[in-house]
Structure formats: structure tokens, C-alpha cells
N, C-alpha and C positions, 0 to 999 in steps of 0.2 A: 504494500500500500504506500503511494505515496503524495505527498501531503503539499504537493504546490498547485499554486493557483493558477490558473490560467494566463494569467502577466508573466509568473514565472517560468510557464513553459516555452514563452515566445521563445524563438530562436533572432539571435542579431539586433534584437531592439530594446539590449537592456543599457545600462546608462554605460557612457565611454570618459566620464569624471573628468569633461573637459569642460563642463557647460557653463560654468561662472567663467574660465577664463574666456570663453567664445564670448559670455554676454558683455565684458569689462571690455576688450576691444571694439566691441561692435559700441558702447556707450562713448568711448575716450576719442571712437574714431567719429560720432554721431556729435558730439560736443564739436570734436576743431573742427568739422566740415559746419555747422551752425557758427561759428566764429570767422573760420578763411573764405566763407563763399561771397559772404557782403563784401568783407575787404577786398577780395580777388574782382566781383563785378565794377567797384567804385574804381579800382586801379586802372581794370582793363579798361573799364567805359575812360579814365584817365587819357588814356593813350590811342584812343581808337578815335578814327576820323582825321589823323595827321596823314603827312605825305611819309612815304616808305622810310625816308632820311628820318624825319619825327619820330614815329616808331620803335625803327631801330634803334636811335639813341636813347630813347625813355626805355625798353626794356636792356638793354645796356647800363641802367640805373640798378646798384644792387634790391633795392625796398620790390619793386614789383616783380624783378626776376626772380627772389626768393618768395613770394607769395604764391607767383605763377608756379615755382615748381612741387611748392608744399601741399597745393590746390588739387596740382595733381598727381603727385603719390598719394595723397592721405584720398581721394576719390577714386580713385582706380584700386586700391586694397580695400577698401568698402565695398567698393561695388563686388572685388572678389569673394572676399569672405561671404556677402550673401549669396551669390552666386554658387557657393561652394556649398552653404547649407541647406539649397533649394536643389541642387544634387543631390546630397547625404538624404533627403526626405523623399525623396519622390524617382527616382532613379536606380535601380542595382544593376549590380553582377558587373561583368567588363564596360557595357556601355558607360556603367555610374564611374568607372577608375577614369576612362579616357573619356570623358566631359571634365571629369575633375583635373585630369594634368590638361585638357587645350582649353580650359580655362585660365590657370596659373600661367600657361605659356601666351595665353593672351592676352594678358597683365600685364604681364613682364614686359610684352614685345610692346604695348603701349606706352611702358614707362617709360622704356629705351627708347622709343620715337621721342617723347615729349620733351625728354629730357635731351636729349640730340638736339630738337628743333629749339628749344629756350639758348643754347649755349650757342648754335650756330646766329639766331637772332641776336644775343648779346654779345656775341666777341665778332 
């Protein structure tokens, strides 16, 4: 005889004692993205409508090029972590592993773009 309940018999869907630190980034990252998105739209609308020369030299200014780039790591690893737990939910077996890594890798490739294009705009 044995004495578990049916929660306990699930297979795979029992707790993986990540889940406060998953919610603490998702909170730390929901705060600066509520803090960098105003700043980032006042800066961009700052510099937006100049001729190419204008532009370039305002994001050549370090204040907006570090907001532009904080704007978008801390948005792009948000958007992945939810992306990654709307796989972990609703997704298994191989499809859910490879959504999970061409999503990371689609992150990344983004970051490296953004990050490329901010440094080629500023130098």
C-alpha cells in the first residue's frame, strides 16, 4: 500500500527549488526596466530628429550610450527568462531543450548586435 497522493505521483512536475531565485530576477529585472525605459525614451527622443552628424555625436556622449546599452541587456534577458518559462510550462521532451537553447542563442545574438551597433554609433 502506498500512501501518496496524487500531486505526489506526478512524474516531472515536482518543485526544481529554483523558484524564488527565478521570481527575484524577474522582480530586480521588472524594477530597472520600470526605471531605464523612461530614461532611455527621454534620451532617445533627446537625440532623435538631428542630422546623422547630430546623432552620432550625442550617442558618442557616454550618459545615453550607457543607458542605450543597459536598456538593452536588462530587456533582452527579460524578455528571455520569460520566454524560457513559457517553454519550461507549456513545451517538453526535445522540442522544449531546442526552443530553450534558440532562444538563449537568440538573446545573445541580439545583445551582440546591439551592442556592436551602440559602439560602432559611438566611436
Amino acid at each position: 500500500m502506498r500512501f501518496l497522493t496524487d500531486r505526489k505521483r506526478a512524474e516531472g512536475l515536482g518543485s526544481s527549488r529554483q523558484g524564488t531565485h527565478h521570481h527575484w530576477q524577474m522582480m530586480v529585472g521588472s524594477i530597472a526596466l520600470v526605471l531605464l525605459v523612461p530614461v532611455f525614451i527621454f534620451t532617445f527622443g533627446a537625440g532623435f530628429g538631428g542630422t546623422r552628424e547630430e546623432v552620432l555625436a550625442f550617442f558618442a556622449r557616454p550618459f545615453p550610450a550607457i543607458v542605450t546599452a543597459l536598456t538593452l541587456y536588462v530587456a533582452i534577458t527579460h524578455f528571455t527568462r520569460e520566454a524560457q518559462e513559457a517553454i519550461e510550462d507549456y513545451v517538453h521532451g526535445a522540442t522544449g531543450k531546442l526552443l530553450y537553447v534558440g532562444v538563449n542563442l537568440f538573446s545573445w545574438v541580439l545583445i551582440a548586435a546591439g551592442l556592436f551597433a551602440l559602439v560602432k554609433i559611438a566611436l
